[in-house]
SEKOLGU-300838 format. One record per atom (N, C-alpha, C): residue in one letter; x, y, z. Coordinates in pm, whole numbers, plus 50000, padded with zeros to 5 digits. Each point is the difference from the previous one (the first is absolute). Layout:
AXYZ
...
END
This chain:
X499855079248990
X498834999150084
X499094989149945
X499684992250050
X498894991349984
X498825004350082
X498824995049915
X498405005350095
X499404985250011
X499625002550135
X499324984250030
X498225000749937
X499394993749998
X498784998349951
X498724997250101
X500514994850110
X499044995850126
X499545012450047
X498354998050008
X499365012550102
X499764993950111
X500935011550093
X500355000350100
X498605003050109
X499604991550094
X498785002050040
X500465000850175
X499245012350084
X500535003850062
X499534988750156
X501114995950120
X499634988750058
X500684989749953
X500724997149860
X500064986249959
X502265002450040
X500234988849996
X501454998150029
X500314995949838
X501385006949962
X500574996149905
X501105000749982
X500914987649938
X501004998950014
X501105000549861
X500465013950016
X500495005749902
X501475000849974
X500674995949871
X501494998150051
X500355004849834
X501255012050014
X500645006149854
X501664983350045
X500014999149819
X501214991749989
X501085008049893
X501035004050054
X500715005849852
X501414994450006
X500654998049892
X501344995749957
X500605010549982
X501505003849999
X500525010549914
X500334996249878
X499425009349893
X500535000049835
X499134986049956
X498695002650085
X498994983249997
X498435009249995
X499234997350086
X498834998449998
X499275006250087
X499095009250057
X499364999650120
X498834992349975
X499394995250118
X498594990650001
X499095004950112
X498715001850006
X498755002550099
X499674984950013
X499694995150121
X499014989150031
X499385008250105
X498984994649989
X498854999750109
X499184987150012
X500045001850153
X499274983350049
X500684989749921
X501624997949946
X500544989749935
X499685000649869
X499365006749911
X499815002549865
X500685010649916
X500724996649953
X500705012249943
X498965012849894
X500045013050011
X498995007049940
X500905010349896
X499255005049924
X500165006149898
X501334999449896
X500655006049940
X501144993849927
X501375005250069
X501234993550003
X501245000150007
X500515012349967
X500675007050097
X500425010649932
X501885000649994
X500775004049854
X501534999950036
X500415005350112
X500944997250050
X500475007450087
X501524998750004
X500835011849984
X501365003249990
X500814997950081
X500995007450027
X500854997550090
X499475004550174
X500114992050111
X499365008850100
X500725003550085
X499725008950106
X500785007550055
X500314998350144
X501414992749961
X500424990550125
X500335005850157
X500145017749988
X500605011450116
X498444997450062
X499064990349995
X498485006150058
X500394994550105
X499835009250155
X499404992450114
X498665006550065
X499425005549896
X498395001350068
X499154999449908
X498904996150057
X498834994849939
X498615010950026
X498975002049937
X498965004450021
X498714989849951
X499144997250073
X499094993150009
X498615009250024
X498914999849917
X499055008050004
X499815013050000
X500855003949918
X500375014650037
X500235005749850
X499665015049968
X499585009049864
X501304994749957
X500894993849897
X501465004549942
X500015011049910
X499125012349908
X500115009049976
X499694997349879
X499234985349991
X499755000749845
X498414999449974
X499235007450073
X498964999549990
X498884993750066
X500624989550024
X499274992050068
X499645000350157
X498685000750047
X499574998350129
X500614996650116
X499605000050156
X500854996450095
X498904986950036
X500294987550024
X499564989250011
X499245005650195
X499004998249967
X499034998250089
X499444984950080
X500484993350072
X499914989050039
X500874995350132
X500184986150032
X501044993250076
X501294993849894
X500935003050041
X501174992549913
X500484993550129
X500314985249990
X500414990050128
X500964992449919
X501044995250068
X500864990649980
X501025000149848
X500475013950032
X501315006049821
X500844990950071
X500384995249842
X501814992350013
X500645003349863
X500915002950003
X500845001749863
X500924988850015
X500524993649885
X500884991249991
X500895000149869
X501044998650037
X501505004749890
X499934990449902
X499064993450015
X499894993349863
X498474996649921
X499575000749885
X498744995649935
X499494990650028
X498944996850061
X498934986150073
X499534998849812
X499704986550048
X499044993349890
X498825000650064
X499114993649905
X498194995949970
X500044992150137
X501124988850015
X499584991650059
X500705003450164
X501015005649993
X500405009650150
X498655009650073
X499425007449882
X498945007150069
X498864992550055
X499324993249939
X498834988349992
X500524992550174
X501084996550017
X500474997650118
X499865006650097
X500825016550008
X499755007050098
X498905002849987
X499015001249900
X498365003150020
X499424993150144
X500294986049952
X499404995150089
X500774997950126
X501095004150011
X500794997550121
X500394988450030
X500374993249909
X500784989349979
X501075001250001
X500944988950091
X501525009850011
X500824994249879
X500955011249991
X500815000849875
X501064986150003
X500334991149920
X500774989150018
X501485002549971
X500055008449954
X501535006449970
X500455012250081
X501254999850026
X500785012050021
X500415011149867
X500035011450023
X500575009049912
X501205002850001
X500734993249888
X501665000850001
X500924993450164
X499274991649991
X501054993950113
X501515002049990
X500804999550085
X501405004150032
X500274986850123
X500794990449944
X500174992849905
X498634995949919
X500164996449879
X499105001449874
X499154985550105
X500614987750045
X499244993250038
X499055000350169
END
């Protein structure tokens, strides 16, 4: 788990994105800044096809009270500079794993 550091002020848009590797890293950015520290992260668990978004997972933590707009998951780890892009909605210049590679 990583904890982000930004107070969250209610009205304002923010653009929040988790990055994790397997047997690598998870990362918090918000608004394109990455927040609080890196946490390991092990092997992950590839049988997932569902997701929960704003919602109690049973570890204590609150049910997110707000708008959540525009989830995307993607099968692979974005960089600093992938997010900073879609922040601004700048379109992406690459394909993901093209088939043929060119």
């Amino acid at each position: 788990m990583v904890t982000g550091t930004t107070a969250v002020q209610a009205s304002n848009w923010y653009f929040v994105a988790i990055c994790a590797t397997e047997n690598g890293a998870m990362r918090l950015y918000v608004n394109g800044k990455e927040e609080g520290s890196s946490t390991p992260v092990g092997m992950m668990w590839g049988g997932g096809d569902r997701f929960q978004f704003g919602s109690n997972s049973g570890g204590g933590f609150n049910w997110f009270q707000g708008v959540i707009d525009d989830v995307r998951v993607y099968d692979q780890t974005l960089t600093a500079t992938d997010l900073a892009a879609l922040m601004t909605a700048a379109p992406y210049p690459f394909a993901f794993s093209p088939q043929p590679g060119d």
